[in-house]
C-alpha positions as CSV (number, residue, x, y, z in Angstrom):
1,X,70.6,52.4,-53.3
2,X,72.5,50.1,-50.9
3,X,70.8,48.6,-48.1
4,X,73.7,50.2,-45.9
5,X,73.3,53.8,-46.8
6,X,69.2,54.0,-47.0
7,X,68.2,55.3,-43.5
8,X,65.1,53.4,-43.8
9,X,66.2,49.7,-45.4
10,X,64.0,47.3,-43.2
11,X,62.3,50.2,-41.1
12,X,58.1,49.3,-41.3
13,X,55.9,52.0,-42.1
14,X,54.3,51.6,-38.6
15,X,58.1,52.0,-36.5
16,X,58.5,55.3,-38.3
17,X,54.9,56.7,-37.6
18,X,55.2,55.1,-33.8
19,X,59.1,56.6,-33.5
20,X,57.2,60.2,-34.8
21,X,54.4,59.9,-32.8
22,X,56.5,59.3,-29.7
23,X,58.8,62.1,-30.4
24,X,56.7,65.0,-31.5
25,X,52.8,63.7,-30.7
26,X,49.9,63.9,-32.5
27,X,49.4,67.5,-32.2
28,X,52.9,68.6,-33.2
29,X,53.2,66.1,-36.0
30,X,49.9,67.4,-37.4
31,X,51.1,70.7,-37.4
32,X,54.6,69.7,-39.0
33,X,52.9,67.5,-41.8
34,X,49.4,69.0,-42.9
35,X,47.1,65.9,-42.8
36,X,43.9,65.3,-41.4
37,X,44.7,61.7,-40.5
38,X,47.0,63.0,-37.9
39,X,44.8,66.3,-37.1
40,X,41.5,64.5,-37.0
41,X,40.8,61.8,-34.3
42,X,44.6,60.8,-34.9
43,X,45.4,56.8,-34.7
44,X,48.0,54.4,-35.8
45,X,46.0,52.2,-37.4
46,X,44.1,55.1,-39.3
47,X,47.2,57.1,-40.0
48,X,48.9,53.7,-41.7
49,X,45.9,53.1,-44.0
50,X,46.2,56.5,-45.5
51,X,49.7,56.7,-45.8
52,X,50.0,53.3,-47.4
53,X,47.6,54.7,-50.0
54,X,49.0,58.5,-50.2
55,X,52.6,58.4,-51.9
56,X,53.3,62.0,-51.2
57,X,52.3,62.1,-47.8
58,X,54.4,59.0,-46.7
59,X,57.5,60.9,-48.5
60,X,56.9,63.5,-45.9
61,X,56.5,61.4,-43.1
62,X,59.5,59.5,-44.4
63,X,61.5,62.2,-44.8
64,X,60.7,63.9,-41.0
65,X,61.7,60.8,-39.8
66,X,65.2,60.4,-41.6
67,X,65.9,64.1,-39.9
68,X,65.0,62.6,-36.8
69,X,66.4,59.2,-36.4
70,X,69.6,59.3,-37.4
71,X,70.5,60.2,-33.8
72,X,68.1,57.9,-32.4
């Protein structure tokens, strides 16, 4: 896919979970995307160590965010 047309070419891991975090909370965002990382004593740093390690939930994190920021 071309650099141009992938929403997230050169977004970090850590600006998409801050951007989410900013926009929806941890509350929401736990309820949006069933995790306990987010549900359970919710932190960046926690949240990022999971999701580097968890394909299928950084999809969905991924994915909430490309709905999100492309009118950021």
């Amino acid at each position: 896919m071309n650099g141009e047309k992938d929403p997230l070419h050169g977004v970090k891991l850590a600006e998409i979970l801050e951007f989410l975090v900013d926009y929806y909370g941890w509350e929401e965002l736990g309820n949006r995307i069933r995790i306990n990382c987010f549900n359970s004593n919710p932190s960046i740093k926690s949240s990022l160590k999971f999701l580097r390690k968890t394909p299928w939930a950084r999809e969905q994190v991924e994915a909430l965010y490309v709905s999100k920021a492309k009118y950021k």
